[in-house]
C-alpha positions as CSV (number, residue, x, y, z in Angstrom):
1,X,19.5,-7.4,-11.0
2,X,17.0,-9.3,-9.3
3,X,15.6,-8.0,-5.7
4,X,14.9,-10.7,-3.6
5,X,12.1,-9.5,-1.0
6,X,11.3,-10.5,2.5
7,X,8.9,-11.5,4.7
8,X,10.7,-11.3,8.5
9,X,13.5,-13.7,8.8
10,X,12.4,-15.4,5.6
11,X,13.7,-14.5,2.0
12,X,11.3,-15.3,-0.9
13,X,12.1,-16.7,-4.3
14,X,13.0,-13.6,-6.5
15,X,9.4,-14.5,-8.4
16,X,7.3,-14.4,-5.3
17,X,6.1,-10.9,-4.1
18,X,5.1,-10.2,-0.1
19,X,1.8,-10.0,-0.8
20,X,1.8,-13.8,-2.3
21,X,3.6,-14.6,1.0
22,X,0.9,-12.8,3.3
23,X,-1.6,-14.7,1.3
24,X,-1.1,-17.2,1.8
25,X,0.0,-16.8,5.5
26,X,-3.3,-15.4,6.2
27,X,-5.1,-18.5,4.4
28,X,-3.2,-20.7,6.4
29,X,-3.7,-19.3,9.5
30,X,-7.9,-19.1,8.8
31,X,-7.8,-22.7,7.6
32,X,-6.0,-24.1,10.2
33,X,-8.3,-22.3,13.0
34,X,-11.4,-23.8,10.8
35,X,-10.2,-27.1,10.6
36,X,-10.1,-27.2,14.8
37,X,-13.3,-25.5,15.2
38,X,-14.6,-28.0,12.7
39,X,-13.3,-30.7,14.5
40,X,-14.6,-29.6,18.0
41,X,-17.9,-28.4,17.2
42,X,-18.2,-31.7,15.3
43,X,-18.1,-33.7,18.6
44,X,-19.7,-31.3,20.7
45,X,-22.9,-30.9,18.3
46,X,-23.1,-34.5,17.6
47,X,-23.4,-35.5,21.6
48,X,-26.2,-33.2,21.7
């Protein structure tokens, strides 16, 4: 029998473990706050 784990509300595929989930949660949340703060300090550095 197959356990199917969790992450909150969400249920993973019975292959994925948590820790893949909060992976790649973490990456995501770090690469979308780059992306902005690349974006930003683009504009403000370039007007300078």
């Amino acid at each position: 029998m197959e356990t199917h784990h969790r992450i909150g509300p969400i249920e993973l595929a019975p292959s994925i473990e948590p820790k893949h989930g909060w992976s790649f949660l973490t990456i995501a949340f770090f690469s979308i706050s780059m992306i902005t703060f690349v974006s930003i300090g683009q504009a403000y550095i370039l007007n300078q």
